[in-house]
C-alpha positions in Angstrom: 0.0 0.0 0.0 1.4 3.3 -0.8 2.0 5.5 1.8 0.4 8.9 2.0 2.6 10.9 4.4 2.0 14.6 5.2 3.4 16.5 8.0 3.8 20.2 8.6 4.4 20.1 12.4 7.3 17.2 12.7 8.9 15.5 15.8 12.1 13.9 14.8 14.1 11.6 17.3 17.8 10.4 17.1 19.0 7.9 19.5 22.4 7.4 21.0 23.4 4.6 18.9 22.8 6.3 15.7 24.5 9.4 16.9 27.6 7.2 18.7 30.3 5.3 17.0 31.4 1.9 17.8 33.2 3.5 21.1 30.4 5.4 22.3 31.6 8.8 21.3 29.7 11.2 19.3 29.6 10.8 15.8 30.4 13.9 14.1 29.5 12.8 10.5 26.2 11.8 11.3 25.2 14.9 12.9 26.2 16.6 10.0 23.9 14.1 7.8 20.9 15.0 9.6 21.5 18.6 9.8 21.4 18.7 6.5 18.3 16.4 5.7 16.3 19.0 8.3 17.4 21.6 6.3 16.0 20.7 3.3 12.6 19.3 4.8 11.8 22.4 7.0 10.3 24.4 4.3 6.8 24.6 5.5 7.5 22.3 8.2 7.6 23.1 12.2 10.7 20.6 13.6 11.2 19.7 17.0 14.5 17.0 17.6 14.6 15.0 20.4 18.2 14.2 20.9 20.8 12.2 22.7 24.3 12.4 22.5 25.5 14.5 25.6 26.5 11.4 27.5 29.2 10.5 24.2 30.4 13.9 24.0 31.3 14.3 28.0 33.1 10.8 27.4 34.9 12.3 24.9 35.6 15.7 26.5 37.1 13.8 30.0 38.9 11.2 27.8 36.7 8.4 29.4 36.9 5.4 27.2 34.5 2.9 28.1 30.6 4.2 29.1 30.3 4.8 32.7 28.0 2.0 34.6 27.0 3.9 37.7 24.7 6.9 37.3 26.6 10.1 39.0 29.3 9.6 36.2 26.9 9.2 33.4 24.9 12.5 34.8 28.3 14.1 34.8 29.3 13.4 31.2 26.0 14.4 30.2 26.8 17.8 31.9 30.2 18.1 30.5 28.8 17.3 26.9 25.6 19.1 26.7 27.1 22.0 26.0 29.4 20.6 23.6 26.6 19.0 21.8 24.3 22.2 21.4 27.5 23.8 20.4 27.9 21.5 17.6 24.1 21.5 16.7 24.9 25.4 16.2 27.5 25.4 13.7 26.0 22.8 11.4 22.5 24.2 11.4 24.1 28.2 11.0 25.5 26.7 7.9 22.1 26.8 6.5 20.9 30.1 8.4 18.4 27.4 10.7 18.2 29.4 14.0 17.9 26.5 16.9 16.8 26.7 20.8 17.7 24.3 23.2 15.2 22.9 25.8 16.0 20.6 28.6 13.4 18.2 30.2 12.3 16.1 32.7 9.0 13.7 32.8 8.1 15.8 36.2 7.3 18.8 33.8 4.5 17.2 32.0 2.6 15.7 35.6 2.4 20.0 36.5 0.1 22.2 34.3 2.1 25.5 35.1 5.2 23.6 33.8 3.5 21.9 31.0 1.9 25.1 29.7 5.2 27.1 29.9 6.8 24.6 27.9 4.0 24.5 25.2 4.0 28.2 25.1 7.5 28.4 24.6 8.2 25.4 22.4 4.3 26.9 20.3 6.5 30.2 19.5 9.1 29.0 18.9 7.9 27.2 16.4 6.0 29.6 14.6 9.0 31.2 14.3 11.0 29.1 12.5 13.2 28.1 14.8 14.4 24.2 15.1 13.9 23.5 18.9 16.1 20.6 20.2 15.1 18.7 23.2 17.2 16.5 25.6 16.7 15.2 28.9 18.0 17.4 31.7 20.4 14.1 32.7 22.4 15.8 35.3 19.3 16.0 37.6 17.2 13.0 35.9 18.1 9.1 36.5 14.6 8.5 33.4 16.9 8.0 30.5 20.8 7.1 31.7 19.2 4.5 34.4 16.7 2.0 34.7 14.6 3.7 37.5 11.4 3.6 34.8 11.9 0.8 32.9 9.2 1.8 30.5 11.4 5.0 29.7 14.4 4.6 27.4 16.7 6.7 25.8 14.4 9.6 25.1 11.5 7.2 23.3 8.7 7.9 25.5 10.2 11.8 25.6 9.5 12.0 22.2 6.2 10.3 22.5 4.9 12.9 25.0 6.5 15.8 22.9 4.3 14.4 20.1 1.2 13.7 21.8 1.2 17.0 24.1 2.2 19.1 21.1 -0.1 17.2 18.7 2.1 16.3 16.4 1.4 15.1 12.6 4.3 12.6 13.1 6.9 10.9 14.9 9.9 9.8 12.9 12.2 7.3 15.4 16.0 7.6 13.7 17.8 3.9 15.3 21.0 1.7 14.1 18.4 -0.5 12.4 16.0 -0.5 9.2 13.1 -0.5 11.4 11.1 -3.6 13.4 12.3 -6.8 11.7 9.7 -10.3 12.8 13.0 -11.6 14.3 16.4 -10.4 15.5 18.1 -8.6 12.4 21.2 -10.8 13.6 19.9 -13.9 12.2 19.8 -14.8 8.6 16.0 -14.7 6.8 14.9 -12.2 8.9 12.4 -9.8 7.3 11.5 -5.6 7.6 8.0 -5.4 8.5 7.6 -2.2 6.5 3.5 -0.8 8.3 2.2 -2.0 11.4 -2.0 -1.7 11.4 -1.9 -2.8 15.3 0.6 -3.2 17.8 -0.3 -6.4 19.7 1.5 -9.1 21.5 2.6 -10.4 18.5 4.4 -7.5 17.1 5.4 -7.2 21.2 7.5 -10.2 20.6 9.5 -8.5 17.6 11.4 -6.4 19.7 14.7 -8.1 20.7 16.8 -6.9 23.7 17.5 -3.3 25.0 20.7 -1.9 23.2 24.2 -2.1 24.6 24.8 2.0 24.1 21.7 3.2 25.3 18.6 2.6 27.8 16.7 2.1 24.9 16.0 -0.5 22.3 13.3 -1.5 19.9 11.1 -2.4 23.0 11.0 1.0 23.7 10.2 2.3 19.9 7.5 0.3 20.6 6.0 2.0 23.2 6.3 4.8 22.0 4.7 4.1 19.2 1.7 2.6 20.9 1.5 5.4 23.0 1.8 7.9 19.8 -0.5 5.9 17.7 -3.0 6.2 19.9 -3.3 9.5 19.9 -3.8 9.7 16.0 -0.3 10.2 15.0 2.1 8.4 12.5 5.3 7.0 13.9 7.8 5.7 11.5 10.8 3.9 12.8 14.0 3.9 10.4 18.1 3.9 9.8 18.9 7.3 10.9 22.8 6.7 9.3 21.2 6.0 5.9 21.3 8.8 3.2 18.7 11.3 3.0 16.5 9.0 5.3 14.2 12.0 6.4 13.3 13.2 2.9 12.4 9.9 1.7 9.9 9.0 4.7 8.6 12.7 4.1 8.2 11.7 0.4 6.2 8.7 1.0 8.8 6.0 0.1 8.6 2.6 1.4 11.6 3.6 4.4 11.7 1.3 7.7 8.7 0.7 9.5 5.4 3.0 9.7 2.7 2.6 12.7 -0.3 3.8 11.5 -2.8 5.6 14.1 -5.6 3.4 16.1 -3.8 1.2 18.6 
């Protein structure tokens, strides 16, 4: 069936093991891929970028070499390379005149209306004028992402599922390491891209594999959120975030990883 994808108001989320290397450290080179993909999709478009990558860019900043297993180290990296990250974000969007804003979350702002409607205020005009607002998880004061405290929460999945629901988004695009949700572990030979899921039930609950090595998250999560997204009458497409021009494509109704269609 061919897809009929429209979206003016976009959530786009990037994961730390499309942004990471093999090391854990920030990938420079993919940044600048999908800088430039936003910059030719945002004509007409309102973007918001749900990001990780602060936790790799503090590694590399304090010369840690191996990702740090208990939490105070992790929330310090992700201090250290926050700013580095943003920084970065800058200078590849300036290169194409894209003005960006930074906003730092926790899941606490969306349980208090005063927060929540500061933040949709903010983020509202923001995007009306122009300007590509990235999001992150406040990690030095938040365990949701870099630990396990909420095991439904991984790696900013269910962040950009309440961006996207709470904003009423047109769409959620999920940018992994992977083509999308394969019916078994992509490890093993014959297994096959399920390119639309209608319904996500228990046996599309069994797809998902284990969590990933780099981050909190792994397709179990992307499936979550996409549950929780569907159901509030929005696409979600999950796809290879290190694959050329991967967000044009989707945006031009090509048949790119996995869409989730609205009514779970």
């Amino acid at each position: 069936m061919k897809r009929n994808f429209k979206s003016r108001k976009l959530v786009i989320k990037i994961g730390t093991n499309t942004l990471s290397d093999k090391r854990g450290l920030l990938d420079a080179k993919v940044m600048k891929n999908i800088a430039s993909q936003i910059a030719k999709i945002r004509k007409n478009r309102q973007i918001i970028l749900v990001t990780s990558g602060a936790i790799g860019a503090g590694m590399k900043e304090l010369k840690v070499r191996k990702k740090p297993k208990d939490i105070v180290m992790k929330q310090v990296c992700a201090g250290v390379g926050q700013s580095i990250l943003m920084a970065k974000y800058h200078d590849l969007f300036q290169r194409y005149g894209i003005k960006i804003a930074q906003i730092l979350l926790t899941h606490d702002v969306f349980k208090n209306k005063t927060t929540f409607k500061n933040l949709r205020n903010s983020l509202n005009r923001l995007l009306n004028l122009g300007v590509v607002t990235i999001i992150n998880e406040n990690d030095p004061i938040s365990v949701d992402e870099i630990g396990p405290a909420f095991p439904a929460v991984g790696d900013n999945d269910h962040m950009s599922a309440l961006i996207a629901t709470k904003l009423k988004a047109d769409a959620l695009v999920i940018l992994t390491n992977v083509n999308g949700l394969y019916d078994k572990d992509p490890i093993n030979k014959g297994a096959v891209l399920v390119r639309e899921v209608r319904k996500i039930d228990r046996k599309i609950d069994r797809m998902c594999g284990k969590e990933s090595h780099l981050g909190v998250g792994g397709m179990k999560s992307k499936i979550q959120a996409a549950k929780e997204t569907t159901k509030a009458g929005i696409i979600v497409v999950v796809a290879n975030g290190r694959h050329k021009d991967v967000l044009p494509r989707i945006l031009n109704n090509e048949e790119v990883g996995t869409i989730f269609y609205p009514g779970n």
